[in-house]
N, C-alpha and C positions, 0 to 999 in steps of 0.2 A: 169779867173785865173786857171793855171792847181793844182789841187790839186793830193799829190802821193795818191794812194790807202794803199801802206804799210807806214805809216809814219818813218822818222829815229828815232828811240828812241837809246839813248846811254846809255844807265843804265853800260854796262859793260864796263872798262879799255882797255881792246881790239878792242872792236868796235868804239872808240875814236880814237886812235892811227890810224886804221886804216882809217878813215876818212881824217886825217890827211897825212899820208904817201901811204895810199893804192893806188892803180890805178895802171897805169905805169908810170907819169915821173914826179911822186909830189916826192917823193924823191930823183930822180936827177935833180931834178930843186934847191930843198933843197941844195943839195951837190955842187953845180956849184955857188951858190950865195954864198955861203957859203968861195969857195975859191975866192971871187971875180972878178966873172961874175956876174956885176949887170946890165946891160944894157939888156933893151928887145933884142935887136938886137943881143948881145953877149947869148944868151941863142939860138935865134932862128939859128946862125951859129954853137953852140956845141950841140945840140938837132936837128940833120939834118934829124933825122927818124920819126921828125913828124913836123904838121903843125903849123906853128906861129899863129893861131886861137885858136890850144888845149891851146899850152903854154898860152898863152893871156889868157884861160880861168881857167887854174890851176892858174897862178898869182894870180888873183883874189880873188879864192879860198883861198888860201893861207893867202893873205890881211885877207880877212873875219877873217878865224877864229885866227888870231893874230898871225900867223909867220913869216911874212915880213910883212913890211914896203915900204911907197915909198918917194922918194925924187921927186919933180918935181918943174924943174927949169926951170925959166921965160925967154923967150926968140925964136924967129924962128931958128927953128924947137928947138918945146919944147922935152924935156931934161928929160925922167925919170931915175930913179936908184933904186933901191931895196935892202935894208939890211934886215938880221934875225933881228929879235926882239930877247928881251931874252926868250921867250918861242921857240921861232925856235931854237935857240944856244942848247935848250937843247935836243933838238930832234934830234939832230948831235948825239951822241953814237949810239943812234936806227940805224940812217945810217951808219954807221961807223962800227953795227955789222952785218948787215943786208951784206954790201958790199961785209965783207971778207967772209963770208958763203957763198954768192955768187961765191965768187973767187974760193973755195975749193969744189965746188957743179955743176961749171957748166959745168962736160962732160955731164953727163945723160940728159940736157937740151939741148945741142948743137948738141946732136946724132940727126942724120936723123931718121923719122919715116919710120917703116918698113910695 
């Protein structure tokens, strides 16, 4: 079993949050279920910049630490779904500030490097 050398400690508010939302597409994975993209499938056609493996493995994540939920319905071909929990629902402002800061911030990021 692989053991990390720096373990996670979360003592701070920050470094929580960030576990939570940090990376690149936990938070639009967040924001997509949220308006009702809960199909794996519908995530892996709106998230087309990356591989349906990460997303598979941020879901997950996600599940863990209590932000979604899954629905899985009995039947060929089985049938998953995904809602926020209400600890995800609350994490919606975070994104929700996070987005439009984005929205108002992103020539400097979009500039070509010189």
């Amino acid at each position: 079993m692989y053991l990390k050398k720096i373990p996670d400690e979360h003592d701070c508010g920050i470094s929580v949050a960030l576990k939570i939302v940090g990376g690149k597409w936990k938070a639009w994975i967040i924001n997509c279920i949220s308006k009702g993209m809960i199909r794996p499938s519908q995530l892996h056609r709106e998230l087309t910049v990356t591989s349906p493996r990460v997303i598979n493995i941020h879901l997950r994540e996600l599940e863990k630490y209590g932000i979604i939920d899954k629905i899985v319905h009995p039947g060929l071909p089985l049938k998953v779904e995904y809602f926020l929990t209400e600890t995800g629902k609350s994490v919606l402002p975070i994104i929700d500030i996070m987005e439009r800061w984005g929205d108002n911030h992103r020539q400097p990021v979009n500039e070509p490097d010189n």
